[in-house]
C-alpha positions as a printed NumPy array, in Angstrom:
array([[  0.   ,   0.   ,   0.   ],
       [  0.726,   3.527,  -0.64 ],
       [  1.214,   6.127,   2.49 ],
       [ -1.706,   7.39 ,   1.368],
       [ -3.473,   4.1  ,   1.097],
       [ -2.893,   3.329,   4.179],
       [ -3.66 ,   6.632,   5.707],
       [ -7.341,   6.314,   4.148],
       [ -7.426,   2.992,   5.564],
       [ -6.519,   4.33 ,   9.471],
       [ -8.727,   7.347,   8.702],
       [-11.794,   4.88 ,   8.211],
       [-10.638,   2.393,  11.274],
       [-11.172,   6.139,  12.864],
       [-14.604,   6.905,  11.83 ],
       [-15.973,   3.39 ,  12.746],
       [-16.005,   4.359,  16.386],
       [-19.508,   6.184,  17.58 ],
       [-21.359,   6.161,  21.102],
       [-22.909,   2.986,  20.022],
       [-19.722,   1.085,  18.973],
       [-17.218,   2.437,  21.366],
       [-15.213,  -0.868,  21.083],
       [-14.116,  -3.216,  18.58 ],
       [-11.987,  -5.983,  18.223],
       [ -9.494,  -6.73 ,  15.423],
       [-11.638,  -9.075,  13.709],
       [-14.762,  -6.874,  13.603],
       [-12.992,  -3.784,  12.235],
       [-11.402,  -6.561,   9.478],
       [-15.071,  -8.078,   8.749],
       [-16.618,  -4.272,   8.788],
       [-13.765,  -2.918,   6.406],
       [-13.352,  -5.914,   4.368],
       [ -9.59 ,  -5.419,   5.188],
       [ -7.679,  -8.739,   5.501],
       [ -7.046,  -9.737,   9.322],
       [ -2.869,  -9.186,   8.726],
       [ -3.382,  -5.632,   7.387],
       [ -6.194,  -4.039,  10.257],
       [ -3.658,  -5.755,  12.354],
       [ -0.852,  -3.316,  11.103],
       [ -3.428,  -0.064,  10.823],
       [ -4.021,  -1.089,  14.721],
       [ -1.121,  -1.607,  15.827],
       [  0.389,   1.635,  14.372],
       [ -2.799,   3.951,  15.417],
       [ -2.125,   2.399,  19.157],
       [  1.189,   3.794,  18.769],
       [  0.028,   7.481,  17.783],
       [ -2.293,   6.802,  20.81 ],
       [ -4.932,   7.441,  18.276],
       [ -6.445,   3.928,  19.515],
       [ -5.652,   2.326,  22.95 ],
       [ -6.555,  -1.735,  23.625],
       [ -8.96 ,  -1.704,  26.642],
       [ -6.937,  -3.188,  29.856],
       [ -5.449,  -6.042,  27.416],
       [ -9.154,  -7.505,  25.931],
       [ -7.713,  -7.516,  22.705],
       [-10.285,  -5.027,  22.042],
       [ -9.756,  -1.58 ,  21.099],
       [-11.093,   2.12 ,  21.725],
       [-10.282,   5.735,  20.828],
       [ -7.207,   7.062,  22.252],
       [ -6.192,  10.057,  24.183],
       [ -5.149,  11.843,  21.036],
       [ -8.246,  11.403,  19.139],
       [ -9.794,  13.493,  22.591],
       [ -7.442,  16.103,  22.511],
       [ -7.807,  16.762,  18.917],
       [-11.885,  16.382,  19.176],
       [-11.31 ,  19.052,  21.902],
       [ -9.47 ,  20.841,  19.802],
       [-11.408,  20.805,  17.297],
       [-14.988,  21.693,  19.469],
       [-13.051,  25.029,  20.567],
       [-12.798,  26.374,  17.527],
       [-16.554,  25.096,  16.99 ],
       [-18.708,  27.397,  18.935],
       [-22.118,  26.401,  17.279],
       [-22.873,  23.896,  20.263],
       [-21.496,  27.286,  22.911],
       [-23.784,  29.028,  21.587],
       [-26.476,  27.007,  20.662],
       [-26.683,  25.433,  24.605],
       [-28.704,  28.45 ,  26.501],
       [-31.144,  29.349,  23.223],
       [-31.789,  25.192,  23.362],
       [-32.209,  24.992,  27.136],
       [-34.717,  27.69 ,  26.703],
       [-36.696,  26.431,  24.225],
       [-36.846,  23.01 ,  25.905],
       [-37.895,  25.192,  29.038],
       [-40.355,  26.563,  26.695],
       [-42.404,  23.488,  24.807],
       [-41.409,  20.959,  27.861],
       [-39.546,  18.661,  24.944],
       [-36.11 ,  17.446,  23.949],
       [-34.201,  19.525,  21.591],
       [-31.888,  18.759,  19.557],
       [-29.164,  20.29 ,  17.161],
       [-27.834,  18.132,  14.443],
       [-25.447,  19.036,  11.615],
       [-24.406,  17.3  ,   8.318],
       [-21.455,  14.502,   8.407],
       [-20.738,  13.351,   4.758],
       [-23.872,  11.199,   3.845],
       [-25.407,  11.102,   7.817],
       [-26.532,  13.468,  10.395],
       [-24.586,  13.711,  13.486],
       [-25.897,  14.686,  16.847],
       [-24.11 ,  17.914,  18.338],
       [-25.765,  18.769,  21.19 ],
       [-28.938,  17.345,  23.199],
       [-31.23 ,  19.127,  25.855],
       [-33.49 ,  16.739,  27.124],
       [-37.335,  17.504,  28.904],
       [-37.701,  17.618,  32.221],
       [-40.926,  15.077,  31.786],
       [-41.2  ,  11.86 ,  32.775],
       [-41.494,  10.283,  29.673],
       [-38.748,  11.415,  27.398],
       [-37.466,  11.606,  23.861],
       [-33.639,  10.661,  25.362],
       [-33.085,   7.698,  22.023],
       [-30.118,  10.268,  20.266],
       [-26.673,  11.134,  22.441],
       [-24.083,  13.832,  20.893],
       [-21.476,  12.037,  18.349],
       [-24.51 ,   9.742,  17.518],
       [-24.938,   9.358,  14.06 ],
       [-28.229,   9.36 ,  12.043],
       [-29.694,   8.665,   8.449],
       [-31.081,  11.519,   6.835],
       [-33.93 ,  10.653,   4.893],
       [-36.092,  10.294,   8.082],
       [-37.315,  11.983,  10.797],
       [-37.364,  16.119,  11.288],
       [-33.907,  16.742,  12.536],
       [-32.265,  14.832,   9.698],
       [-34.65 ,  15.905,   6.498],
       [-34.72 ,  19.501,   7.53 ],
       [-30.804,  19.031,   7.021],
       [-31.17 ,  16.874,   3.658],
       [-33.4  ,  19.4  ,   2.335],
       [-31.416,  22.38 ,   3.023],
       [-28.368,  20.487,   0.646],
       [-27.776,  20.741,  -3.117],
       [-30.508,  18.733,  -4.572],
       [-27.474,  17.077,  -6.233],
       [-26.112,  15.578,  -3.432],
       [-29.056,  13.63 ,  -2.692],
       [-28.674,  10.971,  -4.885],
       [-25.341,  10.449,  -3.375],
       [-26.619,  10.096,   0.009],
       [-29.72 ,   8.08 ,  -1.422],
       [-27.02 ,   5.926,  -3.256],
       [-24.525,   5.159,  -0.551],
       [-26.872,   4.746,   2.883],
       [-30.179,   3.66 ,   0.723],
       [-33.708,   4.115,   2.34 ],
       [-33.569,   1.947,   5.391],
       [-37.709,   1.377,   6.792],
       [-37.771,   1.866,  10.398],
       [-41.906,   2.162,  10.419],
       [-44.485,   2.721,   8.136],
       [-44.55 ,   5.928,   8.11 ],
       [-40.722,   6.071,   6.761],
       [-40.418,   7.393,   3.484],
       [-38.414,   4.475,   1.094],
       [-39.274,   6.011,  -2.366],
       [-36.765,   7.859,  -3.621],
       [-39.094,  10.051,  -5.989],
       [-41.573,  10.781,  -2.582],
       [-38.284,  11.507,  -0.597],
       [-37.507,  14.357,  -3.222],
       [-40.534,  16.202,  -3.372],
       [-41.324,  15.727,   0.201],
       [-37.253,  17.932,   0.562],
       [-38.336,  20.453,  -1.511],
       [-41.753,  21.382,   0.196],
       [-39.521,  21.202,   3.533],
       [-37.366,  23.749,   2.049],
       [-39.585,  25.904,   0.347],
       [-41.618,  26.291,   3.738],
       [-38.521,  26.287,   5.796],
       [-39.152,  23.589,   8.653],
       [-39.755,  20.105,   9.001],
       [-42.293,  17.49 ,  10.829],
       [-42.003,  13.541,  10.854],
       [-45.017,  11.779,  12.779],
       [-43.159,   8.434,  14.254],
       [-41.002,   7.584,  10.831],
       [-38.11 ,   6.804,  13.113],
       [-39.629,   5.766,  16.036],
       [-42.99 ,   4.767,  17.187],
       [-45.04 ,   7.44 ,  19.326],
       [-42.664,  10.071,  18.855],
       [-43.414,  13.326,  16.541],
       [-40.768,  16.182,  16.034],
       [-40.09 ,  19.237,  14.054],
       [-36.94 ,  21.079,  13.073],
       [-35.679,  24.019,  11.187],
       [-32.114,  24.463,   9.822],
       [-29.907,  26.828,  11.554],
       [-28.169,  29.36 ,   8.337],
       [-25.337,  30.984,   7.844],
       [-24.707,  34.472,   6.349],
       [-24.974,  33.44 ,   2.424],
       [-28.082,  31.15 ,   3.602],
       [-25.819,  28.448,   3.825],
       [-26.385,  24.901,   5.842],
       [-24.646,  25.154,   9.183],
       [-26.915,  22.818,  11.429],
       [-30.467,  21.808,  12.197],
       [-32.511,  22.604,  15.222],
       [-35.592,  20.343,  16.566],
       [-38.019,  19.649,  19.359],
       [-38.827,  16.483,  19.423],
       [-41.622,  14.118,  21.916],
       [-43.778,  11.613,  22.438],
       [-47.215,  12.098,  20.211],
       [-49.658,  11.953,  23.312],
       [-47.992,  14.999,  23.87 ],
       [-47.667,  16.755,  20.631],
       [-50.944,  16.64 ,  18.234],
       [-50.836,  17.269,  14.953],
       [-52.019,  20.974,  16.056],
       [-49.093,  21.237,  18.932],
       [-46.396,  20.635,  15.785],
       [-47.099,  22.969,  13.917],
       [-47.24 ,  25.399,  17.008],
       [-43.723,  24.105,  17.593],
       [-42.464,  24.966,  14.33 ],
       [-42.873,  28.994,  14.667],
       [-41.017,  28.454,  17.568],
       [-38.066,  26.524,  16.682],
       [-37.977,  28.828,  13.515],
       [-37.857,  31.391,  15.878],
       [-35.105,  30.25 ,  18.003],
       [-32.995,  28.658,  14.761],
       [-32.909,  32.484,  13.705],
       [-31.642,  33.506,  17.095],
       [-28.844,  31.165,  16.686],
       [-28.387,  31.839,  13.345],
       [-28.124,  35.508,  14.013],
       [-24.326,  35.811,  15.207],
       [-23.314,  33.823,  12.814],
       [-24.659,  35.876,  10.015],
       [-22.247,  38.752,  10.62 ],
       [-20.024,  38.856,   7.47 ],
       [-16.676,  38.467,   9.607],
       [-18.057,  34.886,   9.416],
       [-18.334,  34.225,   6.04 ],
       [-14.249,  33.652,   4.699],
       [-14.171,  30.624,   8.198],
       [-16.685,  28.963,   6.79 ],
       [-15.954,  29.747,   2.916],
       [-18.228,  30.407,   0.26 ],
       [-22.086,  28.937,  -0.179],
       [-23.6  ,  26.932,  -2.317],
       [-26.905,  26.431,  -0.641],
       [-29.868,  28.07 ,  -1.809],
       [-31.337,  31.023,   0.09 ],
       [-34.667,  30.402,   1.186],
       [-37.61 ,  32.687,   2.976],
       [-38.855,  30.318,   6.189],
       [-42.511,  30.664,   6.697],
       [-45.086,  28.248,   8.37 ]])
């Protein structure tokens, strides 16, 4: 292999690990890769020495080092979507007595950034931050689908396919696309249990100063809770607090960190 072969290769060893799968043995990253046994052995072995990876008290399986923290630390400094994101969602959770959640775009999935959950008993608590999520289903991952180039969604419809989780998901790739665009042309999102069963949510994507993605904002709860008529309550209010968030960041010292958009601009109305 190539350096840069095998770079690829330790990247994606990497980017298996989530909250779900915080270990794995040799054998599972080989059978999940399709690497040979010999060669995840040497991407291993050599990430354990970067302390990128570290073997959990000699199981022969293996978790995310104390680099990959410092660097994800790192990295969430210079991030300060979730910093300021936190009191505007703790509010609005305050506010419709539901979970919120803000979710952002990572490659062909959604990724959980930050999660305030309800105070009530019963709880919409299913998604932890680093989680990863499909986005062809449920609010907080079409509000961010619909908010991409409609070319990309064939890629993402390509690669991660349209997965039924109930039957309300949406598995038609034709129903997916014109479902997007009347998300984006009124600028929020619902799903009534596509993901799971007895929950509703809505969302509304968080933009930046060229009406750009940056993230996606939702409420989400259990149906007995939030009617049909409560959701779409919900939605003027999450639109309302994804424009207070968006608000800082759509001061034009922004726009050269993030770089240039190619997301369409799009008036938000309920």
């Amino acid at each position: 292999m190539s350096i840069n072969q095998s770079l690829a290769h330790g990247l994606n060893i990497l980017l298996l690990y989530e909250a779900s799968t915080p270990l794995f043995t040799v054998s599972e990253i080989s059978k999940r890769l399709g690497y040979s046994q010999s060669k995840t052995y040497r991407l291993v072995r050599t990430l354990t020495q970067y302390n990128l990876l570290k073997e959990e008290d000699g199981s022969a399986r293996y978790t995310l080092g104390l680099n990959t923290l410092r660097l994800g630390l790192l990295a969430k400094g210079q991030f300060n979507l979730s910093t300021l994101a936190q009191p505007l969602m703790r509010e609005l959770s305050l506010r419709t007595k539901e979970t919120v959640l803000l979710t952002a775009v990572n490659g062909t999935r959604g990724v959980v950034l930050e999660r305030v959950e309800s105070e009530e008993p019963v709880r919409f608590s299913v998604f932890q931050p680093g989680v990863t999520i499909p986005l062809h289903c449920g609010a907080s991952s079409k509000i961010l689908m619909a908010f991409l180039p409609e070319e990309e969604w064939d890629q993402i419809i390509d690669k991660e396919g349209l997965k039924h989780y109930t039957p309300h998901t949406i598995t038609d790739a034709d129903e997916l696309k014109a479902h997007l665009r009347h998300i984006r042309k009124k600028g929020v999102a619902f799903s009534d249990q596509e993901v799971d069963r007895d929950v509703r949510a809505v969302a509304a994507p968080i933009l930046g100063p060229l009406g750009e993605l940056i993230a996606g904002l939702s409420v989400a709860g259990p149906v007995y809770r939030i009617s049909k008529r409560k959701a779409a309550e919900l939605g003027k209010l999450v639109i309302e607090y994804a424009d207070k968030i968006s608000f800082p960041l759509r001061n034009e010292s922004n726009i050269a960190a993030r770089g240039g958009s190619k997301y369409i601009q799009t008036k938000r109305r309920v």
